[in-house]
C-alpha positions as CSV (number, residue, x, y, z in Angstrom):
1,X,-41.8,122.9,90.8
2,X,-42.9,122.4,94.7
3,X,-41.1,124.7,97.2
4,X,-40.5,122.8,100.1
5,X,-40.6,124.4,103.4
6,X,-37.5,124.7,105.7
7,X,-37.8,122.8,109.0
8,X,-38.3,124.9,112.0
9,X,-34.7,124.7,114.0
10,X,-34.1,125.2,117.5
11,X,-30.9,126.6,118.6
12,X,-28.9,124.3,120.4
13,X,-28.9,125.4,124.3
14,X,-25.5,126.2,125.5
15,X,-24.2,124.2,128.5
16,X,-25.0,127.9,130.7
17,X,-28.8,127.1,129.4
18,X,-28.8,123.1,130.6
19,X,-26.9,123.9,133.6
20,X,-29.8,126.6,134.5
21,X,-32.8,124.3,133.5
22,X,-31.3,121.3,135.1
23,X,-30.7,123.8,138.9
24,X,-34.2,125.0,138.0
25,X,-35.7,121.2,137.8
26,X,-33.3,120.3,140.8
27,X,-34.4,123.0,143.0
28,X,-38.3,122.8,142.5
29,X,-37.3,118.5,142.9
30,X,-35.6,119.6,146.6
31,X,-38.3,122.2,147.6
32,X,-41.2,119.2,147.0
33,X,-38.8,116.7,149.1
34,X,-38.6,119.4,152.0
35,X,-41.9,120.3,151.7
36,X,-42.5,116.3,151.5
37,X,-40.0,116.0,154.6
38,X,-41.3,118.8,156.7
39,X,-44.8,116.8,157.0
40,X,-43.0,114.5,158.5
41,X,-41.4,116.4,161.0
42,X,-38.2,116.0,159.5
43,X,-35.3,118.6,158.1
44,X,-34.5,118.0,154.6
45,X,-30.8,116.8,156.0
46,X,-32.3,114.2,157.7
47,X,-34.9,113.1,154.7
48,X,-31.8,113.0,152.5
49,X,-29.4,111.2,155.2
50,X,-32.3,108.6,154.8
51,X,-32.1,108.0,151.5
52,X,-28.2,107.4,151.8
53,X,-27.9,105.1,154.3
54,X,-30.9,102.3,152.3
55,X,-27.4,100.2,153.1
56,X,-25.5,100.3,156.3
57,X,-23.1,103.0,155.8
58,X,-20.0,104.5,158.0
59,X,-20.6,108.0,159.2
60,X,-17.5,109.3,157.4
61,X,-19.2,107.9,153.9
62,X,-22.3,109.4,154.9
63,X,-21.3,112.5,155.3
64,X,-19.8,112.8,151.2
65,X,-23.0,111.2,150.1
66,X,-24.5,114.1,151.7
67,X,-21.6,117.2,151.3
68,X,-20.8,117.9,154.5
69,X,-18.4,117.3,157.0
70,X,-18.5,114.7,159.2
71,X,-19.4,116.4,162.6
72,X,-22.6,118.0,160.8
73,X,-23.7,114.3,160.2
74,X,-23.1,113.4,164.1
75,X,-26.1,115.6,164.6
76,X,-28.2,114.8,162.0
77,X,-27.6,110.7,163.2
78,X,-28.2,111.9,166.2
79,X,-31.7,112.9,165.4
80,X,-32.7,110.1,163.2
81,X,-31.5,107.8,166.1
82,X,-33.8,109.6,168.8
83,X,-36.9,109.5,166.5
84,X,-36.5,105.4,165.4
85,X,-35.4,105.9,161.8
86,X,-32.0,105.1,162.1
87,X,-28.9,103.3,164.6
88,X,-25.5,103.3,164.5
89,X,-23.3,100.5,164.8
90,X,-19.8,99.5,165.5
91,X,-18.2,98.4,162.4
92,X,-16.8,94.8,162.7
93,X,-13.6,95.1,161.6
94,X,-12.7,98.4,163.4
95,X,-14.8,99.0,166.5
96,X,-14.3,103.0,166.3
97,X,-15.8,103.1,163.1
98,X,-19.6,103.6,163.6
99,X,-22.0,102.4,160.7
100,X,-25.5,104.0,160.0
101,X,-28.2,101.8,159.5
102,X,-31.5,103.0,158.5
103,X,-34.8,101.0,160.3
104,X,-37.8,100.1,159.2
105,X,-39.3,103.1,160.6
106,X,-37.1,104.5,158.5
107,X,-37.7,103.3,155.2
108,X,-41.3,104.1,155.7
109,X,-40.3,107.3,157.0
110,X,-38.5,107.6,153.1
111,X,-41.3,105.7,151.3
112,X,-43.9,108.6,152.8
113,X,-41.9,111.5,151.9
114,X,-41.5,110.2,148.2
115,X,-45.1,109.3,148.3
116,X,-45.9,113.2,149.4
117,X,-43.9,114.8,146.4
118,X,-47.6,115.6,145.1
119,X,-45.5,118.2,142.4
120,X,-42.7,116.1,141.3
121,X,-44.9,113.0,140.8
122,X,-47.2,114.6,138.8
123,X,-44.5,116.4,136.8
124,X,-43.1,113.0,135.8
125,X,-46.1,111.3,135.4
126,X,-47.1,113.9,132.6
127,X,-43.9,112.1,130.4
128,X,-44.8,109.8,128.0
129,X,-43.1,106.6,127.8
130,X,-40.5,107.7,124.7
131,X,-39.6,111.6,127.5
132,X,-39.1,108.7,130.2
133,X,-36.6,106.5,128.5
134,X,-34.6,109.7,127.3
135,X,-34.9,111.4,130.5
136,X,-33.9,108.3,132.6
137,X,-31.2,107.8,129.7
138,X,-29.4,111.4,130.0
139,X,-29.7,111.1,133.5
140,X,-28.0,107.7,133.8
141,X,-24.8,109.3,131.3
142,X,-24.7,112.5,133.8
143,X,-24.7,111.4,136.9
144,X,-21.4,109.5,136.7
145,X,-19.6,112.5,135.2
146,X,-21.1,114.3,138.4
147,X,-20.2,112.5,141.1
148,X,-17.5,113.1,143.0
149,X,-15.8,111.1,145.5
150,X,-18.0,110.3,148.4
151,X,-20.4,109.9,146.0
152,X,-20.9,106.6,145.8
């Protein structure tokens, strides 16, 4: 009679293990986007405040996309604004409502700076196609969980 051999198992990682492996993924991601960002002259704040405003946005909004309060975000505005990447408008219905809208210098600013993530592109273009549907699948179950409100 054959003995058949016992499959090899993997413990299951605890949710303390994925929490550290996805804040070890997340931080190596954000130190290639500051590193991307800092090419361009720009804090990773402002690279980030970029990406959240690729639709007109009001300044309070902007500030929970990003986590912070709402007078950090003045400043950051402020500096997209003197360098062409970004304007702010008065909201239609409610002139004291100021709206962030990114340029086109802007979204090439953006477009660069993802181009320049030399680590992270080459970490996801080592995935095959069957690690890139199951990565882009848990990530599209955990992000809603995530977010919070501002977060939209």
């Amino acid at each position: 009679m054959a003995e058949t051999a016992a499959a090899p198992t993997a413990e299951t990682p605890t949710t303390a293990d994925l929490m550290e492996a996805v804040a070890a993924v997340g931080a190596a991601y954000f130190h290639d986007f500051a590193a991307a960002a800092a090419r361009l002259g720009l804090t990773s704040a402002q690279a980030k405040a970029l990406g959240a405003v690729q639709e007109p946005v009001p300044m309070r909004a902007l500030a929970g996309r990003l986590g912070c309060d709402a007078s950090n975000v003045t400043g950051i505005v402020d500096r997209l604004e003197g360098r062409g990447l970004a304007v702010r408008r008065a909201a239609e219905t409610d002139r004291r409502v100021k709206i962030v809208v990114v340029t086109d210098e802007g979204r090439e600013a953006l477009h660069s700076i993802r181009a320049g993530m030399e680590r992270a592109r080459r970490a996801f273009d080592s995935l095959d196609d069957g690690q890139r549907r199951a990565l882009h699948g848990l990530c599209g179950a955990l992000l809603p969980l995530l977010a919070g409100p501002g977060q939209d």
